[in-house]
C-alpha positions as CSV (number, residue, x, y, z in Angstrom):
1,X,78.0,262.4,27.4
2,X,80.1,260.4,24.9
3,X,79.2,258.5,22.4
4,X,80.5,254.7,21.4
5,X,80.2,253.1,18.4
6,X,79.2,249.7,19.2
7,X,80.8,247.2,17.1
8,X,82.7,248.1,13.2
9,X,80.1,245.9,11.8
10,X,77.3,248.0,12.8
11,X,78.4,251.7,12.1
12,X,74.9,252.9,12.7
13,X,74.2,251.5,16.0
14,X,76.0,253.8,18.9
15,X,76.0,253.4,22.8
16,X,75.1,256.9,25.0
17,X,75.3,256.1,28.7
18,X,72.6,252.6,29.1
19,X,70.8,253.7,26.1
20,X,71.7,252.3,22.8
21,X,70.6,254.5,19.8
22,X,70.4,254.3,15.8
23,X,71.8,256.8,14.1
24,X,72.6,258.3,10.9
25,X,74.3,260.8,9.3
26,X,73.1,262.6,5.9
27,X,76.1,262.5,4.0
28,X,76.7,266.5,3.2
29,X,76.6,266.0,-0.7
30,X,73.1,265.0,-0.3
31,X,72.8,267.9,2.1
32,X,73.7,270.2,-0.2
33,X,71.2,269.3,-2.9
34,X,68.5,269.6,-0.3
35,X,69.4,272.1,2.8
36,X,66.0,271.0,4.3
37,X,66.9,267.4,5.0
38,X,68.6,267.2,8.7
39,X,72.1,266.4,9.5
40,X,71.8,263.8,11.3
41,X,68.7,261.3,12.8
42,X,68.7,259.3,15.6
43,X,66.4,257.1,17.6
44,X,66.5,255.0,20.8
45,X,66.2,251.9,20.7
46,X,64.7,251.1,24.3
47,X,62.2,249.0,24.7
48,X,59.8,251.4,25.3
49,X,60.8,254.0,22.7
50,X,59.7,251.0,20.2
51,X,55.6,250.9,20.9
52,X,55.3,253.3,17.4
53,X,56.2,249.8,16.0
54,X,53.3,247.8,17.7
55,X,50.8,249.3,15.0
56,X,52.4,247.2,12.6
């Protein structure tokens, strides 16, 4: 599956298939000053992806 960056204006939101998803990359000279961090995160952004934010 392919994924689209949405709009230039919003580099961190991307499109995969119906599902829109945050995502960002750890840029690699922070990588290399800690290996542990991950390469990339990403999270959906369905509706029902979102109820961790209800506690708040």
């Amino acid at each position: 599956m392919v994924n689209k960056q949405v709009q230039n204006s919003h580099p961190f939101v991307v499109l995969r298939g119906n599902t829109y998803y945050f995502r960002y990359v750890t840029p690699t000279h922070i990588r290399k000053l800690c290996p542990p961090l991950p390469t990339e995160g990403k999270r959906s952004l369905r509706a029902d992806s979102l109820e961790w934010l209800a506690g708040f």
